[in-house]
BADREN-570748 format. One record per residue (C-alpha): residue number from 1; residue in one letter; y, x, z. Coordinates in steps of 0.001 Angstrom, whole numbers. Each point is the difference from the previous one (the first is absolute). Layout:
N
   seq   type        yy        xx        zz
   NUM      a         Y         X         Z
...
REM end
This chain:
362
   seq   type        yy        xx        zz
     1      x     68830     94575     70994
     2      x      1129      2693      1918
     3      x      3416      1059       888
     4      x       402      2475     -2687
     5      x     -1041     -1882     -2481
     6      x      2301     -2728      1375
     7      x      2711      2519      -880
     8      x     -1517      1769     -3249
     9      x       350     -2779     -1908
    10      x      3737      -597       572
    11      x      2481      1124     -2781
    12      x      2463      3021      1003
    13      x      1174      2780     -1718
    14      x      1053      3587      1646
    15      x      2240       138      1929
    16      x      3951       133     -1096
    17      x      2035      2431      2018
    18      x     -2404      3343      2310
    19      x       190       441      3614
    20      x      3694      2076      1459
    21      x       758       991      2963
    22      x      1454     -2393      2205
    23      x      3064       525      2459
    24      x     -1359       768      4066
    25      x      1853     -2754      1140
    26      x     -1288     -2719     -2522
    27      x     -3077      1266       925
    28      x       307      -497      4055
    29      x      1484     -3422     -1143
    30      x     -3248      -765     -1457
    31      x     -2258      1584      1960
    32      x      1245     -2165      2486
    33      x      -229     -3126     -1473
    34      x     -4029       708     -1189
    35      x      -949      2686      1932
    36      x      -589      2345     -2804
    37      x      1634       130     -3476
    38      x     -1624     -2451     -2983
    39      x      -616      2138     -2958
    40      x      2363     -2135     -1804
    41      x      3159      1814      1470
    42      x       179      3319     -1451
    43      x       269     -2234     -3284
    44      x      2613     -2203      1375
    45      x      2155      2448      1800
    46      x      2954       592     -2705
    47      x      1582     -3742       882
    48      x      -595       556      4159
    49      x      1124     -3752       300
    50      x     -3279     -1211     -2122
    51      x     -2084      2033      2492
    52      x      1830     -1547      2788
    53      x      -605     -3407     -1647
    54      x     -3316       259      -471
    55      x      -601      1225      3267
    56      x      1397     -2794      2179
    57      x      -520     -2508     -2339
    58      x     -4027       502      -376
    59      x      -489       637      4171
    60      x       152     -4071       618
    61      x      3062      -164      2562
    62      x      -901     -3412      1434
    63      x         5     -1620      2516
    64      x     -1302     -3653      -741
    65      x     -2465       357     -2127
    66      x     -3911       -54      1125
    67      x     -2124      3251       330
    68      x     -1593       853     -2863
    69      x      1070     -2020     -2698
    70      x      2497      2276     -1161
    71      x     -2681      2908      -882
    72      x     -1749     -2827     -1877
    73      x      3183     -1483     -2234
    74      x       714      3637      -856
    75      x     -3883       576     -1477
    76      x       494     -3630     -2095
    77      x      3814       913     -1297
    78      x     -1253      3670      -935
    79      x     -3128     -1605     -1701
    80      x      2323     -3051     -1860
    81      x      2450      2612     -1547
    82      x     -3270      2805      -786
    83      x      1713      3104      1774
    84      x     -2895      1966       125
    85      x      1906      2457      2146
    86      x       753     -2747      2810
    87      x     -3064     -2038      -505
    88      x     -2351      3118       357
    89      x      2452      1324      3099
    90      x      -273     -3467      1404
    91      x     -3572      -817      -506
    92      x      -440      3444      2554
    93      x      2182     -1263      2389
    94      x     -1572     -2953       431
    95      x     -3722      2103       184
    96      x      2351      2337      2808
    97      x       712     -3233      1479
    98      x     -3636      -758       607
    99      x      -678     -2876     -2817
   100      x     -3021       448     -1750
   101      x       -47       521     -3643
   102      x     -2295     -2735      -935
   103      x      2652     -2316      1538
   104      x      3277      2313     -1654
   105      x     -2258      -998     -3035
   106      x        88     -3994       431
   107      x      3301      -330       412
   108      x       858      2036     -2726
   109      x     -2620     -2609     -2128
   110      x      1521     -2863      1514
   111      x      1674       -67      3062
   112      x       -60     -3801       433
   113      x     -3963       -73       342
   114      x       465      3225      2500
   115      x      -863      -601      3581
   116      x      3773      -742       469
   117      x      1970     -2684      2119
   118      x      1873     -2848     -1381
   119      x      3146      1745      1148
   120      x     -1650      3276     -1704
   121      x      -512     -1137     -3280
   122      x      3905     -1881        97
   123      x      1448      3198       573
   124      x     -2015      2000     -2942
   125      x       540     -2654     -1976
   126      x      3732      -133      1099
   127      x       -74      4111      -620
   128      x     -1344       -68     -3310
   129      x      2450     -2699     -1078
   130      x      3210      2220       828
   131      x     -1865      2769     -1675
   132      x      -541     -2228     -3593
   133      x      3575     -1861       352
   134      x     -1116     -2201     -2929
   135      x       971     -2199      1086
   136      x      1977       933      2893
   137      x     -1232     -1551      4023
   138      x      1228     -3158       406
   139      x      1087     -1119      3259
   140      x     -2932     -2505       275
   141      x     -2684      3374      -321
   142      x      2421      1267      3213
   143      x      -698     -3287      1923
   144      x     -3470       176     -1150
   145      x       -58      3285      2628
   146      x      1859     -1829      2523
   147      x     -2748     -2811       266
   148      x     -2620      2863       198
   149      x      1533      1376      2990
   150      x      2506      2365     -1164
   151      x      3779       -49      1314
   152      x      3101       384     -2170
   153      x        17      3597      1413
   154      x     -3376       726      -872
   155      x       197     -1163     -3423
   156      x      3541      2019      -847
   157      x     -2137      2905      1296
   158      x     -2599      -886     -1921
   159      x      1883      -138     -2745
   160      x      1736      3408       522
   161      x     -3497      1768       307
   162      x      -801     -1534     -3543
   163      x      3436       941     -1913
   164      x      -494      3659      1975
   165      x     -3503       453     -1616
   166      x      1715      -799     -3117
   167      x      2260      2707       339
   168      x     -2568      2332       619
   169      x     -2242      -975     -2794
   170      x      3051       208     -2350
   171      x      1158      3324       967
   172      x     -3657      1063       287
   173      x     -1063     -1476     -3534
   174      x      3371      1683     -1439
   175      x      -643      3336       922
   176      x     -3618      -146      -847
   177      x      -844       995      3584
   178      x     -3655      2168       327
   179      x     -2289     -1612      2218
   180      x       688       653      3677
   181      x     -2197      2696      1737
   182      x      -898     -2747      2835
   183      x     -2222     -1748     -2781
   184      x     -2276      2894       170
   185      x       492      1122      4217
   186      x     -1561     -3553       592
   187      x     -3254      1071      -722
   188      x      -452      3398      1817
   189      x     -2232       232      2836
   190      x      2713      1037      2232
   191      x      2400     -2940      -679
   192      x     -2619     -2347       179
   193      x     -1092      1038      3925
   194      x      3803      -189       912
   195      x       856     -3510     -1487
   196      x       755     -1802      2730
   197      x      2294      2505       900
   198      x      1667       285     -3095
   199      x       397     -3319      -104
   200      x      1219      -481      3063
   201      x      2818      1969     -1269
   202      x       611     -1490     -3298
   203      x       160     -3508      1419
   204      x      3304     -1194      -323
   205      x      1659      -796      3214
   206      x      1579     -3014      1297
   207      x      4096       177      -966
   208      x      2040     -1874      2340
   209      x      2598     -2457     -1497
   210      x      3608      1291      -949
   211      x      3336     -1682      -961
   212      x      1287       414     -3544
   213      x      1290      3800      -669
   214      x      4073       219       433
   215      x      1355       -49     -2662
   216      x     -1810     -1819     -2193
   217      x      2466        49     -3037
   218      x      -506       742     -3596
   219      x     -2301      -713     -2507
   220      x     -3156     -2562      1208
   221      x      1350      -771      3296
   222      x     -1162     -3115      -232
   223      x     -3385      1154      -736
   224      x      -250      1994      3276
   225      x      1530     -2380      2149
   226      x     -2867     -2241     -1003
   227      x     -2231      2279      1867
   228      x      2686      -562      3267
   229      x     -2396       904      3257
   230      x     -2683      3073     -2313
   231      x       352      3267       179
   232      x      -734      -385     -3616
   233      x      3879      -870      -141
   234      x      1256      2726       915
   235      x     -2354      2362     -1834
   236      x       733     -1999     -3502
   237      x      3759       559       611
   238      x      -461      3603       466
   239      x     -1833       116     -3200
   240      x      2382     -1873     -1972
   241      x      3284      1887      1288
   242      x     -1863      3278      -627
   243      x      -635      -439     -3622
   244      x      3478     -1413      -405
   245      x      1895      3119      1910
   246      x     -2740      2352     -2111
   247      x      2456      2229     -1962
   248      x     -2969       384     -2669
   249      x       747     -3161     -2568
   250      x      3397     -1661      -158
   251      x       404     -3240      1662
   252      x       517     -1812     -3364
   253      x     -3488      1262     -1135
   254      x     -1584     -1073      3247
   255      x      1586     -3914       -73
   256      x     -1269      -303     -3829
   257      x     -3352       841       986
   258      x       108     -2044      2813
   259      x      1450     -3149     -2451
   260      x     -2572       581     -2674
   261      x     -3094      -107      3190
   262      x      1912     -3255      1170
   263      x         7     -2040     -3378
   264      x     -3975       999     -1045
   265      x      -536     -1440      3581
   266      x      2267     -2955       330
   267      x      1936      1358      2409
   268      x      3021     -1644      -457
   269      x      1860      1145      3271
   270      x      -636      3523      -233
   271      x      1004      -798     -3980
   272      x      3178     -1367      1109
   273      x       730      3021      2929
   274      x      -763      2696     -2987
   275      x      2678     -2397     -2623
   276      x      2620       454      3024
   277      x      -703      3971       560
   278      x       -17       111     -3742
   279      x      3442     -1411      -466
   280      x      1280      2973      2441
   281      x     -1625      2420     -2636
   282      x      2144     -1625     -2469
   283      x     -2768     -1598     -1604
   284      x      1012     -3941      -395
   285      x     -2680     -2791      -256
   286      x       176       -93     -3556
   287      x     -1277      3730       100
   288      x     -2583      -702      2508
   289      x     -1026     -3270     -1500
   290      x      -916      2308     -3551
   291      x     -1865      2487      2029
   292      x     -2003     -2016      1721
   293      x      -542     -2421     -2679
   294      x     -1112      2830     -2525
   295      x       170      2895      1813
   296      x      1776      2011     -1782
   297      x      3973       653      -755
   298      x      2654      2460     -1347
   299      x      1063       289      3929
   300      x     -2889      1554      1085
   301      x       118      3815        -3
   302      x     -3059      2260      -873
   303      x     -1760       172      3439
   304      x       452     -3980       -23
   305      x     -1127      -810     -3053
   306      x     -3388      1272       516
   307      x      -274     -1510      3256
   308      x      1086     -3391       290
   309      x     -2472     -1042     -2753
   310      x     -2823      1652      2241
   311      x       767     -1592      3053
   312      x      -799     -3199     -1190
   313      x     -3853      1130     -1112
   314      x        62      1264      3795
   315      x      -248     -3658      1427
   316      x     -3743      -909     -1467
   317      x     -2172      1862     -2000
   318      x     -3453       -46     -1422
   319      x     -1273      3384     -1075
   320      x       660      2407      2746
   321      x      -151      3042     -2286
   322      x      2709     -1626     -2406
   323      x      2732      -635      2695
   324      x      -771      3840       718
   325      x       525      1285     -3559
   326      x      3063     -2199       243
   327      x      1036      1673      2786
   328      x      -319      3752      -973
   329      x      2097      -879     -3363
   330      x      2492     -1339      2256
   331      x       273      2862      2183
   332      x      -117      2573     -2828
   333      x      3094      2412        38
   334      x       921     -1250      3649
   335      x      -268      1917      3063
   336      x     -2455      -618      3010
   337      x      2620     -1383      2061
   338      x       990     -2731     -2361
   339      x     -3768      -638      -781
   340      x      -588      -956      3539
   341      x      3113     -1785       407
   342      x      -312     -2109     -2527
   343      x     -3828      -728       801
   344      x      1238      -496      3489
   345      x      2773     -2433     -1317
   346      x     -2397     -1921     -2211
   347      x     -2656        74      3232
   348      x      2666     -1673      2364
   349      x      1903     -2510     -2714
   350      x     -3726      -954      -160
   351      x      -795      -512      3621
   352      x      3617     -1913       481
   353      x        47     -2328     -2453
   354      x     -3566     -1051       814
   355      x      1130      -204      3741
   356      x      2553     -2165      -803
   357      x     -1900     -3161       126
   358      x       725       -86      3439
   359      x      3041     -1330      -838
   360      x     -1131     -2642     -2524
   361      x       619     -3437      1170
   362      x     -3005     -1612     -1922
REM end
């Protein structure tokens, strides 16, 4: 099968919000993080924190984890949650990269018969766990890495890179992202003499260690501090204080969507963190405990109402194209801004909670 057809046959409907302009100095923020500017942020530019999120977050800033397996756990969480956007993107990547599409094609059949290491196949396996949550990693399926070879470092990285690609392929899957152009540059003559030097430059660079960002207060500090010694830390704290200090959503809006991600998932920290925000927002845990139990309730106001029931069909789905009609009667009436916040919201409650089993004891 080739790798259009690979992609042809993958539900997606068009896309949800058109291309806008996007701010210089978003731009040079990007630029600089890629090199040139993914298609997918003249879409995401209203909410400037989601582009910042996504940019960071998708760039793997580690520093413990082996070469190379990154690019692979992104192509097998894309694949497990059937974003044809990030899949497709991915699958070219990995051709940019060098890997040859008959093997792109094995692991995507089965990557445990794949001409993969022990530690190889752990860390897929690991990957697609956090992507499927059901059930949530256990710690035994973490020491199942470290007896491969991996570190505790490694495997909190490892475990960022997975929740990240979640985030992408949530925010890409919401917004009904068109393929990316790279799918189709792969194949020209040109690209395909200067490879190795594009790939060269799309190889992701060795990140030296860093201590835990200062402050690390808030919401999920517990979550980053579990990734003490990555860059990853730092970069998921940015994230999360950016989409809390976004002015787009109010706060209470953002912790209920956040609380409804954490119960689907079984989250019961992040659960209990939202309960305590909650209570600030003068919403006691007898109001909480309704909404999340049936989410709905007279305290909700309009905006609410329609989302909180949504974000808990965000966590796992089945038909691509039905999560996407979902998601354009959501955003009906509501201005790009708030579409891409809340996307981006739903995208990183998604990636947290799932990153939280870093901090489960067994």
């Amino acid at each position: 099968m080739t790798a259009p057809a690979v992609t042809a046959e993958m539900e997606w409907e068009e896309t949800l919000l058109p291309a806008g302009s996007v701010p210089a100095e978003l731009e040079a923020e990007v630029r600089r993080q890629f090199g040139a500017v993914p298609s997918w942020v003249a879409r995401v530019a209203p909410a400037p924190w989601v582009v910042r999120a996504w940019a960071t977050m998708v760039t793997q800033p580690v520093a413990h984890l082996p070469p190379g397996i990154g690019d692979l756990a992104a192509l097998v969480v894309s694949q497990d949650n059937s974003c044809r956007y990030c899949f497709g993107a991915q699958r070219a990547v990995l051709r940019m990269l060098g890997y040859r599409e008959a093997y792109i094609a094995r692991l995507e059949r089965d990557f445990h018969v794949a001409e993969l290491s022990d530690a190889e196949r752990a860390a897929l396996d690991f990957a697609r766990r956090m992507s499927r949550a059901d059930p949530r990693p256990a710690r035994a399926e973490r020491e199942r890495l470290a007896q491969v070879g991996f570190t505790a470092p490694a495997v909190a990285e490892l475990a960022f890179v997975a929740a990240a690609i979640v985030f992408a392929n949530r925010a890409a899957t919401l917004l009904a992202l068109p393929p990316d152009p790279l799918e189709q540059m792969v194949d020209r003559p040109l690209v395909r003499l200067l490879r190795p030097v594009i790939a060269r430059r799309m190889r992701s660079k060795p990140r030296r260690p860093e201590p835990l960002p200062e402050p690390n207060e808030g919401p999920f500090a517990s979550v980053v501090a579990a990734l003490e010694g990555s860059p990853a830390a730092g970069v998921l704290r940015r994230a999360i204080d950016g989409a809390l200090a976004s002015p787009v959503l109010p706060r209470r809006t953002k912790m209920l969507l956040f609380a409804v991600v954490a119960r689907a998932l079984g989250c019961t920290r992040t659960e209990s963190e939202m309960r305590a925000a909650l209570a600030l927002e003068s919403l006691g845990t007898a109001d909480v405990e309704g909404i999340l139990a049936t989410l709905a309730s007279s305290r909700l106001d309009a905006r609410e109402t329609r989302l909180v029931p949504f974000a808990r069909e965000t966590v796992r789905y089945h038909r691509i194209a039905a999560v996407q009609r979902r998601m354009r009667e959501v955003a009906r009436g509501l201005e790009p801004a708030e579409i891409v916040e809340t996307v981006g919201l739903l995208a990183l409650a998604n990636a947290v909670c799932r990153l939280s089993v870093l901090l489960d004891a067994a």
